[in-house]
N, C-alpha and C positions, 0 to 999 in steps of 0.2 A: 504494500500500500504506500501511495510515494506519502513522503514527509511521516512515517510513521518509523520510532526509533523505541528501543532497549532500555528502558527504562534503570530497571535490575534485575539480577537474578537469568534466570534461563538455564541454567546449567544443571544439567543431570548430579542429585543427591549420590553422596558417594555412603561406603559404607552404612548399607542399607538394608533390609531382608522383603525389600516392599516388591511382587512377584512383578518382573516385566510386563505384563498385560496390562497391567494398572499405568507406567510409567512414575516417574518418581522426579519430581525437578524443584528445584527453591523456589521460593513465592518468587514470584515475576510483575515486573510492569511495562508495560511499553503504552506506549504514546502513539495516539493516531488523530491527524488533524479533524474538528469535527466536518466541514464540509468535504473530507474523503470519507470518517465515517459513514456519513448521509448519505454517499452513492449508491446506487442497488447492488454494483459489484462488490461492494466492501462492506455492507452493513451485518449480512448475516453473520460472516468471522468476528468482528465488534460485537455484534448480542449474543453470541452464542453461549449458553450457559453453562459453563465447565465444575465441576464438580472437583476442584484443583485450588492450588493459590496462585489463582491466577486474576489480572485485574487490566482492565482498557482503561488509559488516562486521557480524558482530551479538556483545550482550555477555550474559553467562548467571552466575549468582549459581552459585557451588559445589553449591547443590542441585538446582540446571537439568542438571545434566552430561547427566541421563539423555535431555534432551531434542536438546542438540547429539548425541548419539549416534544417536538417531532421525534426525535431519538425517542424518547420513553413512551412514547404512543406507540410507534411502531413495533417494540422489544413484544415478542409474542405470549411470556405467562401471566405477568402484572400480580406477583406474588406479594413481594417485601420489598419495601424501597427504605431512601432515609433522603430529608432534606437537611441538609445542614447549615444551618445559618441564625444570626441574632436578628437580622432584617424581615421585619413582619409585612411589608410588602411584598419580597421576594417571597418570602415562604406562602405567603397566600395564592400569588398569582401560581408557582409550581402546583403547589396543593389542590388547586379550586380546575388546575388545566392535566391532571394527570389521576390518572384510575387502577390505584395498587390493593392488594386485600387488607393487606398490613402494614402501615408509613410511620417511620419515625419520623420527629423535626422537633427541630431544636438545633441549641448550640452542641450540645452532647449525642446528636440522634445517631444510630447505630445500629446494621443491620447485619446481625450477629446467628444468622440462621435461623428458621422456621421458630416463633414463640410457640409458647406451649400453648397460646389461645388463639392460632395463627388463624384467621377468616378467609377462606373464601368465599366467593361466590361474585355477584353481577361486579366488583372491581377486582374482582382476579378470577382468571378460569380456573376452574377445578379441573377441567381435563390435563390440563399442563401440569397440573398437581400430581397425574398420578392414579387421578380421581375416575376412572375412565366409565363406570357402567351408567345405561342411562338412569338406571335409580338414584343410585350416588350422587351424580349433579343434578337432579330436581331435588335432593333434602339438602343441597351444600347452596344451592343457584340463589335461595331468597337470604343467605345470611347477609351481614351489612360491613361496609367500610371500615376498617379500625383504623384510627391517627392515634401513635402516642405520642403525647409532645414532653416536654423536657422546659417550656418557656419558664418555670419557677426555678432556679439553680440556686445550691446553698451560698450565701458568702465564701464562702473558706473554697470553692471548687474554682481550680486555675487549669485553662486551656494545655493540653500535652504540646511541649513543643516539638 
């Protein structure tokens, strides 16, 4: 993907027992401009959702928003997301334009694998879940939206640098 580079990582874990089938490599980043993400040729490798520590980095100018929001419409399960930020207009306009089962936001928001109250249903498929018979998504399709937000932060909690 042009303009997309190595963030860290990429390199086969050494001294291992994890079976080759699996593959085994260090959490990795790489960087991919968003309007190459946004291409049709490029976007499936960008959302594709790896079971790995692996992570797509791209950066977008405040007038781009509209475009990272096209990215998370188009991403195909809309399970768990996180908005991160102090900015209550940012966080509104992502939140009010994006359709996930379970969304963190906040300064601290953090999306830490499937909660144990994890929602799906009309803002995340359950078939993507895993969910697949048709009885299963008509008792999961009517649950509802979860945000958990984080806006109250104790005094004493300072940002990780």
């Amino acid at each position: 993907i042009p303009g997309a580079k190595l963030l860290f990582g990429g390199k086969e874990l050494a001294n291992h027992n994890i079976p080759d089938c699996y593959g085994a490599i260090e959490p990795t980043a790489v960087y991919v401009p968003i309007d190459e993400m946004l291409k049709e040729e490029n976007f499936e490798d960008c959302a594709k959702e790896l079971f790995a520590p692996f992570q797509v980095v791209t950066t977008y100018k405040d007038s781009e928003l509209d475009k990272v929001l096209e990215a998370c419409e188009r991403m195909s399960h809309h399970l768990t997301a996180a908005v991160v930020s102090n900015d209550i207009k940012f966080k509104t306009k992502v939140l009010a334009n994006t359709v996930n089962g379970t969304t963190y936001a906040g300064i601290r928001a953090r999306t830490t694998g499937a909660p144990q109250n994890h929602w799906f249903g009309p803002a995340g498929d359950p078939r993507g879940a895993g969910i697949g018979t048709p009885e299963a998504i008509k008792l999961v399709w009517s649950c509802h939206r979860e945000i958990i937000s984080d806006s109250i932060v104790p005094d004493d909690w300072v940002q990780p640098k």
